[in-house]
N, C-alpha and C positions, 0 to 999 in steps of 0.2 A: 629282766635284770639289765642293770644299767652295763656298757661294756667299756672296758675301760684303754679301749685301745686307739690309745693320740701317737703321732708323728711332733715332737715338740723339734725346733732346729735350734734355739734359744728360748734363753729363758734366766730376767733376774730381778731382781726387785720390782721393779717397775712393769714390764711389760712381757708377753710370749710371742714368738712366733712361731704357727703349729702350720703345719702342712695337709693341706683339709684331702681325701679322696671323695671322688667322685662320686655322690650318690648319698651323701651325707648329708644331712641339712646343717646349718650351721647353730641354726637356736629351735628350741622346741617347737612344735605345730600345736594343730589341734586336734586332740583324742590320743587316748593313752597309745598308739601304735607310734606314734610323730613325737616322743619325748628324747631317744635314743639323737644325738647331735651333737657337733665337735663343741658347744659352748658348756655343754652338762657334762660332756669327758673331763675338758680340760677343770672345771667346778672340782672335781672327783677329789681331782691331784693339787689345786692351787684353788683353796675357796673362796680368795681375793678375786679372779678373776671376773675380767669384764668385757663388752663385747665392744667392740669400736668403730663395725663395719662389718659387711656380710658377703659371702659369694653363693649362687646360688647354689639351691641341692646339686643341681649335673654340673655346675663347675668345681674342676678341682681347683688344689694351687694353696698358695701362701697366703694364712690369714692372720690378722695379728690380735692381739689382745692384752687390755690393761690392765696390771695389778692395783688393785686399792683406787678411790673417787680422784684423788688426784692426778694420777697420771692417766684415768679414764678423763679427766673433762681434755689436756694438755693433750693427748692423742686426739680426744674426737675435734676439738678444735683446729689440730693439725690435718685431719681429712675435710673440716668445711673450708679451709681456705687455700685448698688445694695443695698442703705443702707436703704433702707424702706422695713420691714416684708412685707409680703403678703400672708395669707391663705384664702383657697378657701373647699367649701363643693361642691361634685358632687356627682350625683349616676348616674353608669355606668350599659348598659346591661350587663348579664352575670354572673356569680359567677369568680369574681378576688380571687384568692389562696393570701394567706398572705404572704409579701417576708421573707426571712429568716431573714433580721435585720427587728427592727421595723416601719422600712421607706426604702421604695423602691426609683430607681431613676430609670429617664427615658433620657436617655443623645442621642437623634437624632436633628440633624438637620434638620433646617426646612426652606423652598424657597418656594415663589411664583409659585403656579401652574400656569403657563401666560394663555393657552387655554382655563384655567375655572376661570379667577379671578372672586369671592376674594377666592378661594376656596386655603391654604395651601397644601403641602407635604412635608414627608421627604426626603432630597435633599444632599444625601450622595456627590456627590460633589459640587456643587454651593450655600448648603442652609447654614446659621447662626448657629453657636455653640446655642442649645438651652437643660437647664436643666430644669427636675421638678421632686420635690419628692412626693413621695405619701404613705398614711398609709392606708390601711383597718380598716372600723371603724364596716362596718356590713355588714350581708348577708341579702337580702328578697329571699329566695328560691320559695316561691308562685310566685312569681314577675320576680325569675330570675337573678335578680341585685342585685347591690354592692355598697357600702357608702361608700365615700370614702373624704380625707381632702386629700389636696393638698398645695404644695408650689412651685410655681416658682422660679425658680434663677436666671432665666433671664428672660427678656418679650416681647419676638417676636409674631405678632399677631396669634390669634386662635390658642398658644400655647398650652393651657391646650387642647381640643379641640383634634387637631391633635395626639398628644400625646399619648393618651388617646385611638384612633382611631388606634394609629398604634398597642397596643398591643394587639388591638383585643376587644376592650370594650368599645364602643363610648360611648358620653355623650347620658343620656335619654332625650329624645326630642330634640335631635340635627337632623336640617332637612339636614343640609347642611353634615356632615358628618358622621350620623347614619341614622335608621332604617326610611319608612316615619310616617308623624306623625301616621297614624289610627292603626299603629304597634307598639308606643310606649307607649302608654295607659301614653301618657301626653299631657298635656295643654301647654306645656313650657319647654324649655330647662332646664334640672336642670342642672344647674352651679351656684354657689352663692360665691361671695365675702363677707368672713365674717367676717374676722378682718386684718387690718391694725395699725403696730406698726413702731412707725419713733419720730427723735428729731426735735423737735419745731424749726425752720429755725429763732429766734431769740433768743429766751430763753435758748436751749437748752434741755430743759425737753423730757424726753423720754414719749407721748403720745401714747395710746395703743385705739385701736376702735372696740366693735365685732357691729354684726349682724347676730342675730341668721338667721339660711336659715329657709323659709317659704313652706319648702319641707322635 
């Protein structure tokens, strides 16, 4: 049985914003065990609903979603041309050095690993212009790792992820491209989506959404 339990933080004609946890998929898989997903919850309660963008299963955070075709094309056309903020909280293995500005950037390409899908790399000839910037927020030196806030510029899948991997400082709890878990002294991938800022596909208004991370 379907479960019917969404975090909604907004919600009105036009659009939702639901608070995904950790461990969720966002839209159905395949086989009846992978149908349970914040896109078939929120379906339950808003049958208009639509999907507009994705975070993976082990990320949590703020996801939004479009009521009815039209503010789904007005949204999704707002994520391909970049015009929706997106910040992210992760803490990486490692001690990451602070960049010389106050925001680093990570500018590689990134392609379908084919032999290990879904597994990403960076794909200096055949993979997607992909940027993210990143800021140093803290060290845990008992721990080893690094806090760090995040922004995509673009959003090619298991970007931040990859990213993140390639300078040497996977995500904590990341199985598929860090340490395995009994080495990460985590329950969970830390990655969190924590605020989303974008204008209202009918009004206008510039709306802003956090989510504090739960890590």
């Amino acid at each position: 049985m379907l479960s019917t339990d969404l975090t909604v933080l907004y919600a009105d004609a036009a659009l939702l914003v639901l608070d995904k946890s950790a461990g969720l998929l966002s839209v159905p898989g395949r086989g009846a065990d992978k149908q349970d997903c914040l896109s078939a919850r929120a379906q339950a309660l808003y049958p208009d609903a639509l999907i507009t963008h994705r975070l993976d299963q082990a990320t949590s955070g703020l996801m939004l979603m479009a009521r009815g075709a039209d503010a789904n094309r007005k949204l999704s056309a707002a994520f391909a041309t970049r015009s929706v903020g997106k910040r992210y909280i992760a803490v990486v293995e490692g001690i990451l050095a602070t960049p010389d500005d106050e925001w680093g950037v990570i500018n590689l390409p990134i392609g379908l690993d084919w032999p290990n899908r879904p597994r990403r790399i960076i794909d200096a000839q055949n993979g997607k212009p992909s940027v993210t910037r990143w800021r140093m927020l803290s060290h845990d030196k008992v721990k080893q790792t690094t806090r760090l806030e995040l922004e995509p510029l673009t959003g090619r899948s298991h970007q931040l992820r990859v990213h993140l991997q390639a300078l040497g400082h996977a995500i904590v709890g990341d199985t598929l491209y860090g340490r395995a878990p009994a080495a990460s002294h985590a329950d969970r991938m830390l990655l969190h989506a924590q605020s989303l800022e974008l204008q209202h596909p009918v009004s206008g208004e510039t709306l802003r959404f956090v989510s504090a991370a739960p890590f």
